[in-house]
C-alpha positions as CSV (number, residue, x, y, z in Angstrom):
1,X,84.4,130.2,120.1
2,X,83.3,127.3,122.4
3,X,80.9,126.2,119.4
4,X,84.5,126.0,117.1
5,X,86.5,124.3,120.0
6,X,83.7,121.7,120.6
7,X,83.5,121.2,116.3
8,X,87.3,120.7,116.1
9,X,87.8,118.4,119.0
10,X,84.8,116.0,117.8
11,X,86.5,116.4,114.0
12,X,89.8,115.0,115.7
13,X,88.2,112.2,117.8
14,X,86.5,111.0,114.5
15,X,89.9,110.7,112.5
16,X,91.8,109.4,114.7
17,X,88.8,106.8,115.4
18,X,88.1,106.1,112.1
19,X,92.2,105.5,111.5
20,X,92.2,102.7,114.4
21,X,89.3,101.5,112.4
22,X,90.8,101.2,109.2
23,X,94.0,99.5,110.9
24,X,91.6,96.7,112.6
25,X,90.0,96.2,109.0
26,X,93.4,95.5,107.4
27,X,94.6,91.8,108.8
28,X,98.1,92.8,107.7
29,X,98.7,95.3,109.6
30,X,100.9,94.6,113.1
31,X,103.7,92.3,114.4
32,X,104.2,89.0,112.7
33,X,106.9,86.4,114.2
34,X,108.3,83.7,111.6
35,X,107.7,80.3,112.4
36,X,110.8,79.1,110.9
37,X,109.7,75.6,111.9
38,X,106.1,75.8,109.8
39,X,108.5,77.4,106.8
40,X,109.9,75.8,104.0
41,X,113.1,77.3,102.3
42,X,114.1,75.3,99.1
43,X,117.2,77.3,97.4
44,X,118.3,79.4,100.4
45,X,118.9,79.1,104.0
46,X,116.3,80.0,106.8
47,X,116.5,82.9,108.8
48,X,117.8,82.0,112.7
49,X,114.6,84.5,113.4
50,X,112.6,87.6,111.6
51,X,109.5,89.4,112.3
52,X,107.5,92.1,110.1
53,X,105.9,95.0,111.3
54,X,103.2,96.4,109.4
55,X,101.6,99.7,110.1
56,X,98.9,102.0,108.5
57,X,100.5,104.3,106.3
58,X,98.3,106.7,104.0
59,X,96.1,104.4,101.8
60,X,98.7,102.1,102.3
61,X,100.9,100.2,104.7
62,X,104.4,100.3,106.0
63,X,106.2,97.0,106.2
64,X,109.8,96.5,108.7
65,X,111.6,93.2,108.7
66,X,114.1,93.0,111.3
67,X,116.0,89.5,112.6
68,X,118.8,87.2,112.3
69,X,119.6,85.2,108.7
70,X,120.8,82.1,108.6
71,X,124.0,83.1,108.3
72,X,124.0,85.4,111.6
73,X,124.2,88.3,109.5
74,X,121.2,91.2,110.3
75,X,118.1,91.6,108.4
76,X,116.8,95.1,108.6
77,X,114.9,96.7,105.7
78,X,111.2,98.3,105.3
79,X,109.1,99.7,102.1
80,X,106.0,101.8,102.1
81,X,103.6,100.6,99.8
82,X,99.6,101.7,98.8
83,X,99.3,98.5,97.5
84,X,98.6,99.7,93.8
85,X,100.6,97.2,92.3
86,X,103.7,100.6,91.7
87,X,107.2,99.8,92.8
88,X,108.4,100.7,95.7
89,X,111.8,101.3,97.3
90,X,113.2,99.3,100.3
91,X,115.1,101.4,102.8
92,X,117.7,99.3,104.0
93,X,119.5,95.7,102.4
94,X,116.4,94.4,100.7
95,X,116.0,91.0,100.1
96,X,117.6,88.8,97.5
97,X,119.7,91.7,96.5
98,X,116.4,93.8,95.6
99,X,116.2,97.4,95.5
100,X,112.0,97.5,94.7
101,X,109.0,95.4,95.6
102,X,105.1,96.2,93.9
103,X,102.5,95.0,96.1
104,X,99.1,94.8,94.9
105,X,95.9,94.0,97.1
106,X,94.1,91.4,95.8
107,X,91.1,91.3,98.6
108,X,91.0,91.5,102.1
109,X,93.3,88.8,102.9
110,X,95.6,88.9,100.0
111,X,98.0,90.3,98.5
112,X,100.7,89.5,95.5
113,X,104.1,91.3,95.6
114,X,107.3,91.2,92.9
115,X,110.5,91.5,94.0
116,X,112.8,93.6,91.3
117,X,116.2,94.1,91.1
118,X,117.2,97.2,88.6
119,X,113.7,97.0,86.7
120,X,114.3,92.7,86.5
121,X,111.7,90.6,88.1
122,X,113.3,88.2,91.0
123,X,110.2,86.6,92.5
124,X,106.7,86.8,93.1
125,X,104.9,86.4,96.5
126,X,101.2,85.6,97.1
127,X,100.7,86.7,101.0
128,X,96.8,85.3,102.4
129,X,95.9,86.1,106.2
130,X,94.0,83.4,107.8
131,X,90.3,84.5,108.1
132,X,90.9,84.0,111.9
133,X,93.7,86.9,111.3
134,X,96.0,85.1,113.1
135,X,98.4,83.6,110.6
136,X,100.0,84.5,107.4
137,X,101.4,82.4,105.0
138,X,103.6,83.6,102.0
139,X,104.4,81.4,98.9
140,X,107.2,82.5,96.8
141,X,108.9,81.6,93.4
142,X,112.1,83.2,91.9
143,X,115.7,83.4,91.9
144,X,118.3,83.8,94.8
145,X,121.2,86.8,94.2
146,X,123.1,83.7,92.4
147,X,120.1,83.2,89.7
148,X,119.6,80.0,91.1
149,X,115.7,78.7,91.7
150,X,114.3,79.3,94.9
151,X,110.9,78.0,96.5
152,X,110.0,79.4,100.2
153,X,106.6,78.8,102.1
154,X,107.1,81.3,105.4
155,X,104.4,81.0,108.2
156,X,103.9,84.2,110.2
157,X,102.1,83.8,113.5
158,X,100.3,87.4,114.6
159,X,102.1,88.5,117.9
């Protein structure tokens, strides 16, 4: 019985160490602050202030955005994603009017993601982590809720 006990607690030590592992290996994953001044928002207004949570999640990640648009309504909306590239739901207002985003890993430090709105493509993100892991820098093409053209560059400084 000792022998079990002894088995089961090492079993548990290992997954939960090799789970903080896995997080440490993934630069996406934790709290990112906008730096609205570093960003560039061509066709929209600029948030007042956001930040993005990611956290491990499966073979994939969770992402929360929480903060204050530009126009001092809330932003507050999160997906769950296994970065396969599959649509995912956000929970919550998403952005642009979106109801699905498909993230895709490209390698360690980036990833592409497509904004959709009832199966119709809105914009395309390519997110890159610094190799330092300390910023993140998303480029983004599409269309605002009003169709209208939209070019952002957001700078995410690790918190």
């Amino acid at each position: 019985m000792k022998r079990i006990l002894v088995l089961v607690s090492v079993l548990a030590l290992s997954l939960v160490t090799s789970g903080l592992l896995l997080a440490q290996d993934n630069p996406f994953v934790g709290r990112w602050k906008l730096n609205v001044a570093r960003s560039k928002f061509a066709g929209t207004q600029a948030p007042k202030s956001e930040t993005r949570t990611v956290v491990p999640q499966g073979d994939g990640e969770k992402v929360t955005f929480a903060g204050i648009a530009g126009d001092g309504s809330t932003i507050a909306y999160s997906f769950t994603t296994n970065l396969d590239g599959r649509e995912s739901p956000f929970s919550g207002a998403g952005p642009f009017g979106a109801d699905a985003v498909a993230v895709k890993r490209v390698d360690a430090n980036t990833t592409t993601s497509t904004l959709r709105k009832a199966g119709k493509t809105l914009q395309t993100t390519t997110t890159v982590v610094s190799k330092d892991g300390k910023v993140m820098t998303q480029t983004t093409k599409g269309t605002n809720e009003q169709g209208q053209p939209i070019t952002l560059t957001r700078v995410w400084d690790k918190q």
